[in-house]
N, C-alpha and C positions, 0 to 999 in steps of 0.2 A: 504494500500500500504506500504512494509515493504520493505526496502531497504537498502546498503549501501555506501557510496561511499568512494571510493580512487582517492585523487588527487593530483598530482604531478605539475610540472613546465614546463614539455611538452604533457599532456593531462589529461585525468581520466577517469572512469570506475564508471560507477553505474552498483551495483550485484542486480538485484529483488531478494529477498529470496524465491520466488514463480516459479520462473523459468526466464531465458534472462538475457541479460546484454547491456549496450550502453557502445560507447567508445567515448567519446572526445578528436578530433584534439586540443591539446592548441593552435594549430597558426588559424584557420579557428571557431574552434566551433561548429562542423560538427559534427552532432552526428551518430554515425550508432549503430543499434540496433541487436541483432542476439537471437535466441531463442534456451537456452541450458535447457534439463531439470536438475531439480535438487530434487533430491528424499525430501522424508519426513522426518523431521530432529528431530521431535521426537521419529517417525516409526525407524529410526536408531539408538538412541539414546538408547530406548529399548532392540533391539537388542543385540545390542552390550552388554548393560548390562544383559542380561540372559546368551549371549556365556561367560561374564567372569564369570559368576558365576558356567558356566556349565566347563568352563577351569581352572578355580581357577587364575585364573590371572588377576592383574589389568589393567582396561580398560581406556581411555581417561579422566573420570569425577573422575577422581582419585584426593584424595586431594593432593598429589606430584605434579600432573601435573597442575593444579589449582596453587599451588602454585607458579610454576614458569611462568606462565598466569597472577596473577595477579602483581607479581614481575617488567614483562613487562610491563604492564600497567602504572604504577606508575612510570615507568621511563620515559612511552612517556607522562605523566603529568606533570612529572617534566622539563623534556627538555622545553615543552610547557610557562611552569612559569618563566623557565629562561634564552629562547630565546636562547637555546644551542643545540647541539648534542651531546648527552651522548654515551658514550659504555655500549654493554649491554652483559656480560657473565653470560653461564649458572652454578647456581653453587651459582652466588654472589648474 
């Protein structure tokens, strides 16, 4: 069971990476469930890597794009460590 959740201050959202999602009411707890699919995320990953090689163009797993993915990262780490809200531009 591979999942993952987002949760706010007025509810959340568990995504199954398998297909579906629940939403949690934050005032009740109320879970409703709904069934989206969601394609093969290596099947597309593939993909996409042969069209760029077939366009010459860089695709999403690009180390630029990576780089400002893990950029982000590291900031909601650090917010996390110091109990703040950081700004985050791209770039920096």
């Amino acid at each position: 069971n591979m999942f993952i959740d987002f949760i706010g201050t007025k509810g959340g959202i568990r995504l199954n990476y398998y297909g579906g999602f629940t939403y949690w009411n934050g005032d009740t707890l109320k879970g409703e469930t709904w069934d989206h699919p969601i394609p093969d995320m290596y099947e597309c990953e593939d993909r996409a890597f042969i069209q760029s090689l077939h366009n010459r163009k860089k695709n999403k797993g690009n180390a630029d794009e990576v780089l400002e993915t893990m950029k982000l990262l590291e900031a909601i780490y650090r917010s996390s460590d110091i109990h703040q809200e950081l700004s985050f531009r791209e770039g920096e």
